[in-house]
C-alpha positions in Angstrom: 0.0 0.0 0.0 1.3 3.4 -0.9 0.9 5.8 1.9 -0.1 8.7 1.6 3.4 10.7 2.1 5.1 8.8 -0.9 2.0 9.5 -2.8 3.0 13.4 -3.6 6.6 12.4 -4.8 5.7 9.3 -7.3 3.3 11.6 -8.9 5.4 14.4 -9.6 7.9 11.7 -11.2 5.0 10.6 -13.3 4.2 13.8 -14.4 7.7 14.3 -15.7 8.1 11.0 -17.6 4.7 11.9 -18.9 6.0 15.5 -20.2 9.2 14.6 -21.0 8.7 13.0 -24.5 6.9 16.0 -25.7 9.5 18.2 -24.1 12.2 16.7 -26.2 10.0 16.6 -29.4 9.0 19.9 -29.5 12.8 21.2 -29.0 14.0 19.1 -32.2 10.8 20.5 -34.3 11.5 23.8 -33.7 15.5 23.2 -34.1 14.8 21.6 -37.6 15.2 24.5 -40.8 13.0 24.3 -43.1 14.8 23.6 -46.3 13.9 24.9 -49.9 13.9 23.3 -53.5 15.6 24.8 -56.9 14.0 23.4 -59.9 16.4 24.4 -62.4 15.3 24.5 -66.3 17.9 25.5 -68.9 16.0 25.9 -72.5 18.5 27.1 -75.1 17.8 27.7 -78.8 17.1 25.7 -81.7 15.9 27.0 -84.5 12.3 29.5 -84.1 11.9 27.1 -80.8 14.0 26.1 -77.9 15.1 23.0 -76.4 16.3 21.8 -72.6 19.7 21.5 -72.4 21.0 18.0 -71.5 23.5 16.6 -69.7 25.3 19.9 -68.6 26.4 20.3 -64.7 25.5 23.5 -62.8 26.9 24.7 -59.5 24.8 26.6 -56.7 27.0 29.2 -54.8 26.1 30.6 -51.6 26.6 34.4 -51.9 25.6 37.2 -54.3 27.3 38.5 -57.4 28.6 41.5 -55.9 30.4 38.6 -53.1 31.9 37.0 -55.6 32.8 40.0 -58.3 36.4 38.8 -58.8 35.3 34.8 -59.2 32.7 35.8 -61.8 35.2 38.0 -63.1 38.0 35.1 -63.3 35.3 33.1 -65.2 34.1 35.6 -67.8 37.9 35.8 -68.9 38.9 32.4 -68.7 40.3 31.0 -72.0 37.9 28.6 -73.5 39.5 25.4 -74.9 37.2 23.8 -77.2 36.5 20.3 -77.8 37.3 20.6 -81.5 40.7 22.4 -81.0 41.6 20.1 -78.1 41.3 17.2 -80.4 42.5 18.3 -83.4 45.8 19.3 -81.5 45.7 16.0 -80.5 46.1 15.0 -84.4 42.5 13.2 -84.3 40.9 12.4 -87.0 37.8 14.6 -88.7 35.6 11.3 -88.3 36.8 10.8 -84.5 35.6 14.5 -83.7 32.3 14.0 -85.8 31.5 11.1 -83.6 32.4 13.1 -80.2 30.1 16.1 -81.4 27.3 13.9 -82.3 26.5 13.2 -78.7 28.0 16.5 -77.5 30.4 14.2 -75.5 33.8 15.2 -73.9 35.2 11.9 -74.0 34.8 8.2 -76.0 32.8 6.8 -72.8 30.0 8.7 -73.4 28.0 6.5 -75.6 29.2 2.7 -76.8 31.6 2.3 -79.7 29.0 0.3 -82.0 30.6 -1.9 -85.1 29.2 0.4 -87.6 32.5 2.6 -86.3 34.9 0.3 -86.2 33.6 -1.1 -90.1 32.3 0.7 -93.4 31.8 4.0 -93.9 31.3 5.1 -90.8 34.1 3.9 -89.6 36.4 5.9 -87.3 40.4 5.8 -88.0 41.4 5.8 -84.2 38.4 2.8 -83.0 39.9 0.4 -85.9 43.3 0.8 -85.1 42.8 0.2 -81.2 40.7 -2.8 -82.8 43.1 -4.6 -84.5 45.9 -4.1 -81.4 43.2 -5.6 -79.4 42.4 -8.5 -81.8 46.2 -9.5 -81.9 45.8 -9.2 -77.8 42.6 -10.8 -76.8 42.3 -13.0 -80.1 39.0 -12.3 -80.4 37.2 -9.2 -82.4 34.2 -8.6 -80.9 36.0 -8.7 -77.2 38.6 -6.2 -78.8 36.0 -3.8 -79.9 34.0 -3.9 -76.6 37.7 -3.2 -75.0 39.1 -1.1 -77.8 39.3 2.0 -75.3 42.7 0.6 -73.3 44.2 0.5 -76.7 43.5 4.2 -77.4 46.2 7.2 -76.8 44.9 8.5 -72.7 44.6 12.3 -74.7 42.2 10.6 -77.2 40.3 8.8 -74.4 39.4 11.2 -71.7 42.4 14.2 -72.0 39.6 16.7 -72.5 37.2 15.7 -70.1 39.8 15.5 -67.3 41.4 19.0 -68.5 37.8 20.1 -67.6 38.0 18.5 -64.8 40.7 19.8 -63.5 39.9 23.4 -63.9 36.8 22.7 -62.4 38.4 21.5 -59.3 40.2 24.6 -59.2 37.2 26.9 -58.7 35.7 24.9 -57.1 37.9 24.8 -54.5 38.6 28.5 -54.9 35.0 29.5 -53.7 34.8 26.8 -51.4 38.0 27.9 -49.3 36.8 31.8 -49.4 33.7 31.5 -48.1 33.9 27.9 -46.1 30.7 26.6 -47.4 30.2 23.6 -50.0 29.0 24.3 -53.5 26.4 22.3 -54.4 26.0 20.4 -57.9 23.3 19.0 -59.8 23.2 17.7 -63.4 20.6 18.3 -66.1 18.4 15.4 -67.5 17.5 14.9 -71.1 15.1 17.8 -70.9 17.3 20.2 -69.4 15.8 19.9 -65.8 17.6 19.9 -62.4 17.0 20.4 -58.8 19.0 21.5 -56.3 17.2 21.0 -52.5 17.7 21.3 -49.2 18.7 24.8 -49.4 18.2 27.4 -46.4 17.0 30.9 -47.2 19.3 33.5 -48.5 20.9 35.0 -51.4 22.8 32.4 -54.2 24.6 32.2 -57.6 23.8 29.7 -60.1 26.7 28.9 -62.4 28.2 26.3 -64.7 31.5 27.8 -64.4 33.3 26.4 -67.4 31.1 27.7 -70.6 29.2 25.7 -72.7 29.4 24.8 -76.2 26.0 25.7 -78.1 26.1 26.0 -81.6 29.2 28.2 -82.7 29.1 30.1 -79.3 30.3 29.7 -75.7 27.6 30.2 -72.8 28.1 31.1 -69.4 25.5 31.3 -66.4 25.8 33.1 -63.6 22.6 34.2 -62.2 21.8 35.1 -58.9 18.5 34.1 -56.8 16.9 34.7 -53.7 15.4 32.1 -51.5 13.3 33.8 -49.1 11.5 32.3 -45.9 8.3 31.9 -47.5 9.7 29.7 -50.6 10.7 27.3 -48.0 9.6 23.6 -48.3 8.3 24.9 -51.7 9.3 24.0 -54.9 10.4 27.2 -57.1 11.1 27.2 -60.8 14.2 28.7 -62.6 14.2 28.9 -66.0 17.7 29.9 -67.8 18.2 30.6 -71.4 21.0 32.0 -74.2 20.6 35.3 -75.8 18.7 33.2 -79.0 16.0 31.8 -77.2 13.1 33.8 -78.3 10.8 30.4 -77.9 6.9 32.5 -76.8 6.8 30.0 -74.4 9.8 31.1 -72.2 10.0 34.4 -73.3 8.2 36.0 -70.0 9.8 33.2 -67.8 13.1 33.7 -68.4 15.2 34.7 -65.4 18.6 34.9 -66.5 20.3 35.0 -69.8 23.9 33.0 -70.4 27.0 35.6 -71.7 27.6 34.3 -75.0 30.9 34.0 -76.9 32.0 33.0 -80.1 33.6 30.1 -79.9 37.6 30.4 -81.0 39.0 29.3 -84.2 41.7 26.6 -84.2 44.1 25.9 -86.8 43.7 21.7 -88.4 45.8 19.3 -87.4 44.0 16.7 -88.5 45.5 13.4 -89.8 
């Protein structure tokens, strides 16, 4: 039997197992930020219409352009190595750059190597020689065109892409050292559509830092945007477009225009 002295104390200890719980809840609710969503569109021009620009990586920046004038600076007068000059100075042939521009790819593991470039017509110089090495290695043809890549030159392989890479890095690690925060990075899909997410409020950049080959010009993004409190657990569109897209359907949408360049001319050193 409980008497009636213990009975004050035991109660007051329920009470505070009974409150506790809620206690502790309602601290790490109100501690939690709510987060926002980017959904990036990039729509560039084609023609009298406009299509979304695939495959391209973009970089979210914490800060405003005036907070990082001499970074936007820096990449408005980089030099812009294009994928045609870097491969012709690598002596490739016009048939291996045709099949790198088709896919707008940076390197040969973009798409596969199918036998209609390896045989006939189509045939590219560079994937028929690194087949027949392979063939003598492997002693098989098909197994030698499915490996034909270890048998091409590293600069004809992936030089370009990693060059990019590289430079990327660079800035990257540039912004990221000024201001200690991480940039964020999100790639486009086949329609041109990212999302960046879990972003707290405040003011950002929106950047692909290394332009972009469209056409016979070089774009380059850097377009600042606001995430305010009340776009918070939200999703909010952000269309992007080049100077040429004059598509009626993005026209009034369009929040920030790319700085276009013509792309540089390089002299043939084809083989």
């Amino acid at each position: 039997m409980v008497t009636a002295s213990l009975r004050k104390p035991i109660s007051f200890c329920v009470l505070l197992l009974l409150l506790a719980p809620g206690a502790v809840s309602q601290t790490s609710v109100s501690a939690e930020t709510p987060r926002g969503v980017i959904r990036l569109r990039v729509r560039v021009a084609q023609g009298d219409k406009a299509r979304g620009l695939p495959r391209k990586r973009f970089f979210l920046i914490k800060g405003s352009l005036a907070d990082h004038k001499t970074l936007v600076d820096q990449l408005e007068r980089q030099q812009i190595v294009t994928r045609d000059c870097y491969y012709r100075n690598q002596g490739a042939s016009t048939a291996l750059i045709d099949w790198l521009a088709e896919n707008d790819c940076e390197s040969v593991y973009c798409r596969e190597i199918e036998l209609k470039n390896v045989e006939g017509i189509q045939a590219v110089p560079e994937f028929q020689r690194a087949v027949a090495a392979g063939e003598k290695e492997f002693g098989n043809r098909e197994l030698a065109r499915k490996w034909l890549t270890v048998n091409l030159a590293k600069e004809l392989r992936s030089g370009f892409y990693k060059a990019r890479q590289q430079r990327l890095t660079r800035f990257i690690s540039q912004i990221e050292n000024a201001g200690q925060t991480r940039v964020a990075s999100v790639m486009t899909d086949r329609n041109g559509t990212a999302y960046f997410t879990d972003i707290e409020p405040g003011i950002y950049i929106i950047s692909n830092l290394l332009p972009i080959e469209i056409g016979n010009n070089s774009s380059l993004w850097n377009c600042q945007v606001t995430i305010k409190a009340g776009d918070l657990a939200t999703e909010r569109p952000f269309l992007i477009g080049n100077p040429g897209n004059k598509d009626p359907r993005d026209a009034k949408n369009i929040k920030c225009v790319s700085v276009e360049k013509p792309l540089p001319v390089c002299e043939s050193r084809v083989r």
